[in-house]
C-alpha positions as a printed Julia matrix, in Angstrom:
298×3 Matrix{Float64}:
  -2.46   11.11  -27.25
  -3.6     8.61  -24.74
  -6.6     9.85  -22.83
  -9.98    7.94  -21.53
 -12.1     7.89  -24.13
  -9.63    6.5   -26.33
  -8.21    3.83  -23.76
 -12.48    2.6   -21.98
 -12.56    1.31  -25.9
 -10.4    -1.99  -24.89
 -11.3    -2.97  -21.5
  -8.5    -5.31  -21.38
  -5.71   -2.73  -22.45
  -7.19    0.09  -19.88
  -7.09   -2.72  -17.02
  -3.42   -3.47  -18.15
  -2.9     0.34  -17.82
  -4.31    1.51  -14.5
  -4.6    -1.74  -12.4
  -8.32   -0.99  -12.32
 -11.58   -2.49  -14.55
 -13.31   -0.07  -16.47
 -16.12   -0.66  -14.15
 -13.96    0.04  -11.1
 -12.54    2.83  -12.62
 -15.74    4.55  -13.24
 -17.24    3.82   -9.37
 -13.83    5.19   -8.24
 -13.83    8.7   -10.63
 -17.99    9.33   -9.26
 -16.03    9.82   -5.54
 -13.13   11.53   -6.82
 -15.63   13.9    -8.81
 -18.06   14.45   -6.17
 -15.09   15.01   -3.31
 -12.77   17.44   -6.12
 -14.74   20.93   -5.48
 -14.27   20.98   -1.9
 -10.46   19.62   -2.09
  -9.89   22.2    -5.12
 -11.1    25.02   -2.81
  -8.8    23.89    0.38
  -6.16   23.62   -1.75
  -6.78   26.54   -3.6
  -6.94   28.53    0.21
  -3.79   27.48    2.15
  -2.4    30.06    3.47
   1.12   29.92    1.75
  -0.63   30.7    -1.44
   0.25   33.74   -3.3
  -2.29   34.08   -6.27
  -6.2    34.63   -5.52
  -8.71   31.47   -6.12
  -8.91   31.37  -10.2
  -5.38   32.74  -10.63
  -2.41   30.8   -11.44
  -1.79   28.05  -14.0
  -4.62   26.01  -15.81
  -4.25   22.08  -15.91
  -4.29   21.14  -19.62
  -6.21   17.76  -19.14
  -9.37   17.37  -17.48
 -10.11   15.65  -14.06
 -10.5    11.91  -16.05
  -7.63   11.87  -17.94
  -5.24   13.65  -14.84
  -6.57   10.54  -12.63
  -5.89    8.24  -16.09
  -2.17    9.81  -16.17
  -2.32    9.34  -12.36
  -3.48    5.7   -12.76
  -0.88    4.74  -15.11
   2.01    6.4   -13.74
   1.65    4.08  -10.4
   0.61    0.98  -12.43
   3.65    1.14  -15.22
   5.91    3.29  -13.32
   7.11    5.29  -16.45
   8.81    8.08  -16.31
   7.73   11.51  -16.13
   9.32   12.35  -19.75
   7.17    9.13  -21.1
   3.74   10.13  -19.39
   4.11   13.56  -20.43
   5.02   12.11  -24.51
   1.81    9.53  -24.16
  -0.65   12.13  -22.62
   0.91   15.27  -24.43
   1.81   17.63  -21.45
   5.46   18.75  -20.24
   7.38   16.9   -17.81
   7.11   19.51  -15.52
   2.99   19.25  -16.1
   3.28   15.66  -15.48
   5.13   15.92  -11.33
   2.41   18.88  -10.57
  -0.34   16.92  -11.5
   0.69   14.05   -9.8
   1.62   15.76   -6.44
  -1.49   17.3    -6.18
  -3.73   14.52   -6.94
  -2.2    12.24   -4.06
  -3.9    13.99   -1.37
  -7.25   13.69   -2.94
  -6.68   10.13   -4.09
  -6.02    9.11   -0.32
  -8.79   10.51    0.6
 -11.4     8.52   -1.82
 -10.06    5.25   -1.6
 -10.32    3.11    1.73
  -6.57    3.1     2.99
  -4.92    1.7     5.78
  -5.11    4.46    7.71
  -9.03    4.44    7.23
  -9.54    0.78    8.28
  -7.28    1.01   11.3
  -9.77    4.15   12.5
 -12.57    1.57   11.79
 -10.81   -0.99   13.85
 -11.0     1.67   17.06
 -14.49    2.0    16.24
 -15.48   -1.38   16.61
 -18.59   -1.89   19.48
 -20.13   -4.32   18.88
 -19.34   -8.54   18.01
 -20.81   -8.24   14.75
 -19.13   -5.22   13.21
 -15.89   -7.45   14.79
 -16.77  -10.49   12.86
 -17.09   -8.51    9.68
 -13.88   -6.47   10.34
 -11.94   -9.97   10.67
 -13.77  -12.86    9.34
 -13.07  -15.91   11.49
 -11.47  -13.2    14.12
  -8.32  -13.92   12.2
  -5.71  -11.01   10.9
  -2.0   -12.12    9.7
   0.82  -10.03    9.42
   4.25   -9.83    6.82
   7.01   -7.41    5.9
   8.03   -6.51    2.37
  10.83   -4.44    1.02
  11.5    -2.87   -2.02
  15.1    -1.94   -3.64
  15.73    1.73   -3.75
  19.11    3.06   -5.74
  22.44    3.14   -3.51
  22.72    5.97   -1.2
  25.56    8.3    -1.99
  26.03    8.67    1.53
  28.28    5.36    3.37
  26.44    5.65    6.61
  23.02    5.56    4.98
  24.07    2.79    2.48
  25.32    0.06    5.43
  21.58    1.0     7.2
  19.57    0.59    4.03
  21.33   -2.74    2.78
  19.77   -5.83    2.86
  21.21   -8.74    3.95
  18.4   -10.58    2.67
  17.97   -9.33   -0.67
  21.62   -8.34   -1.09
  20.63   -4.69   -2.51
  19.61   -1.18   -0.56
  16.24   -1.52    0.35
  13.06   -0.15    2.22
  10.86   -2.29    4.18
   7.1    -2.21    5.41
   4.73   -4.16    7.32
   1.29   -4.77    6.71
  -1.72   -6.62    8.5
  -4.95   -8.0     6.72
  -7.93   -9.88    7.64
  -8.66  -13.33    6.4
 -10.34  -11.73    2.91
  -6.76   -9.88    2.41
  -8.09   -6.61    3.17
  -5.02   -4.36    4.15
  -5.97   -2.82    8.14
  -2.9    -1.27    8.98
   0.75   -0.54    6.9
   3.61    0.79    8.96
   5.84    3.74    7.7
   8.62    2.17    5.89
  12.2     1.08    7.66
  15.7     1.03    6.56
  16.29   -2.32    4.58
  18.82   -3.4     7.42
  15.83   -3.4     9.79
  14.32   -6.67   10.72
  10.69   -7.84   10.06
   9.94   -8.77   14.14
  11.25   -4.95   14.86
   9.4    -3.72   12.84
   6.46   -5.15   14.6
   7.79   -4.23   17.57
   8.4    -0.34   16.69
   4.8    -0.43   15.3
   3.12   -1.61   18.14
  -0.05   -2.67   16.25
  -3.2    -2.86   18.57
  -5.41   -5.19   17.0
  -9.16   -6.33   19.2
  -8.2    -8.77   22.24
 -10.36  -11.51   20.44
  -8.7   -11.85   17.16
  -6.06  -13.78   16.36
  -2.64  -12.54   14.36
  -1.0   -15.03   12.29
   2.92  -14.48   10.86
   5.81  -16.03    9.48
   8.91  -18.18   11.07
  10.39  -14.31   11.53
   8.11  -13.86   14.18
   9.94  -15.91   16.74
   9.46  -14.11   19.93
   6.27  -12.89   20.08
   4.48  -14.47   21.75
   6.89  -14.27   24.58
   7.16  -10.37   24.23
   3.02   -9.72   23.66
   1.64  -12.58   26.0
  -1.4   -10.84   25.83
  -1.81  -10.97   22.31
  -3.49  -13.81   20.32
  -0.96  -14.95   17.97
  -0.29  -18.39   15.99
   3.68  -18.61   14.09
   5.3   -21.68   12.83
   6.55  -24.64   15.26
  10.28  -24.54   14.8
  11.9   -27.66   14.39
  14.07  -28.13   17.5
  18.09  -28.46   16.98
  18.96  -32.19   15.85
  14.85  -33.12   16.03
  12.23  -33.73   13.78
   8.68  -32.3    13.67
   6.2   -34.14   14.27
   3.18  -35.14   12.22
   0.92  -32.92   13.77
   3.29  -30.06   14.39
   4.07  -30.59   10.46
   0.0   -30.33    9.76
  -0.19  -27.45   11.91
   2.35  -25.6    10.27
   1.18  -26.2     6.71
  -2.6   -25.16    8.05
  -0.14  -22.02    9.18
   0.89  -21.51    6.09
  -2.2   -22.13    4.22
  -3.99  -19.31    5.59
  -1.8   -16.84    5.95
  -1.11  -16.82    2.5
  -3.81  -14.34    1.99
  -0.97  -11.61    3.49
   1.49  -12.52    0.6
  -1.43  -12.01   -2.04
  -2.68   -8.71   -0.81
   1.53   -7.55   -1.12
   1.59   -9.5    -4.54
  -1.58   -7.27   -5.67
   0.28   -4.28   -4.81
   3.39   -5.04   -5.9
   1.19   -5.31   -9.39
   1.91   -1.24   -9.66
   5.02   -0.95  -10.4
   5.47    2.08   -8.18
   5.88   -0.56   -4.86
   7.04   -3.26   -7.13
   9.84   -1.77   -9.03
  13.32    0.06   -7.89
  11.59    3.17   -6.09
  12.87    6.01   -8.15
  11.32    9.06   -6.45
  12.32   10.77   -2.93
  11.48    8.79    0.23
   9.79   11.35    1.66
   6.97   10.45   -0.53
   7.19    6.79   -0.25
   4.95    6.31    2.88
   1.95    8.4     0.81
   2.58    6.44   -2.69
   2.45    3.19   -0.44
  -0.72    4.0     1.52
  -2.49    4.73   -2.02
  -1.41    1.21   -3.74
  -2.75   -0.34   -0.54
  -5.81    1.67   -0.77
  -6.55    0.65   -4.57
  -5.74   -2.78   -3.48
  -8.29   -2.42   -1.04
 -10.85   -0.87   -3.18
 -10.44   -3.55   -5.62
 -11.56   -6.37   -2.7
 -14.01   -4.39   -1.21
């Protein structure tokens, strides 16, 4: 049975695991210990509920190894009958436990949603500067291959053209450290990376400066008040120049920090892989990977 005190004995193999040190792990599960009590009691209160506060159910594994399970699940992207084998609970066990940890889990780590409050907050220069080092945020779209709708209508909207498969796609802005300020809801596959932008409608401070991709054509034309910096393209039967060529790979240079930050959370498998579960869940799943990815710079 794979639990915590067996797995904080290699610090390597629990990294490999959970996506998270040993030492993260344990700063992480003090918030997520201190915060449980209260979310255990609003839970435990809705007013759906049918059984009194200390009826119902028991969980079979204790707070640490539930967020271990938790951990793993997102970073390997097993299946439910596989968790439930390696910790030694049902299947069934193994969905409940997970479903009702996501809430809590969201609200411990430092999501997008969190930093894009912070960015509405800002007053004053210096809490801008630390927000966006430089005063410099970039901006990319990802997708992610989900299995082929039964339905026709919904598989011609969620196929890529790109990526030749049914997909998802989201959008995310960091800062110049990588740190993830703002993640869209996801899009049909057969949605473009610029509408997406558009749709989203990002507001980022007047003063700082977004960075994106050749895909981006456009907007600077469509957000003239917005700072924004995209790749020169090369005009039809012309060259670039030498300094439109060093400008570009500058471009490119620093806005790779955007492709790392979706690299580190394509790392669990649960936004890396073929997304198994329901899409109504995907936007939630999504805003936690970002969140440990953001816990992990910050």
């Amino acid at each position: 049975m794979m639990n915590y005190s067996k797995l904080s004995k290699n610090p390597r193999l629990f990294a490999r695991f959970t996506g998270l040190t040993l030492e993260e792990f344990n700063h992480l599960f003090r918030k997520i210990e201190k915060e449980y009590p209260k979310f255990e009691i609003e839970r435990l209160s809705r007013k759906d509920r049918i059984n009194a506060i200390g009826q119902g159910s028991k969980f079979k594994l204790d707070l640490k190894d539930r967020v271990i399970m938790f951990l793993c699940y997102y970073k390997m992207y097993i299946t439910e009958e596989m968790a439930g084998f390696l910790f030694d609970i049902h299947q069934s066990n193994v969905n409940r436990n997970i479903r009702k940890l996501e809430p809590l889990m969201e609200g411990c780590l430092p999501t997008p949603k969190k930093m894009k409050k912070k960015v509405k907050r800002i007053g004053t220069l210096e809490e801008l500067e630390k927000m966006f080092p430089e005063l410099k945020a970039f901006v990319d779209g990802t997708e992610q291959e989900i299995p082929r709708p039964k339905n026709r209508r919904r598989r011609k909207s969620y196929y890529s053209g790109k990526k030749k498969k049914h997909t998802v796609k989201l959008q995310v802005i960091t800062n110049k450290d990588g740190l993830i300020i703002d993640k869209s809801k996801h899009h049909k596959g057969r949605v473009h990376d610029y509408d997406m932008f558009k749709k989203r409608k990002s507001r980022l401070p007047p003063d700082v400066e977004l960075g994106g991709d050749s895909g981006y054509q456009g907007i600077q034309k469509d957000f003239p008040n917005l700072k924004s910096r995209i790749p020169i393209k090369k005009p039809k039967g012309e060259k670039l120049t030498k300094e439109q060529k060093k400008y570009n790979k500058k471009l490119s240079k620093e806005r790779v920090v955007v492709e790392n930050s979706i690299g580190k959370g394509k790392r669990f498998k649960i936004m890396g892989q073929k997304f198994r579960n329901r899409l109504g869940g995907y936007d939630m799943k999504t805003e936690i990977v970002c969140g440990l990815v953001n816990f992990k710079i910050l």
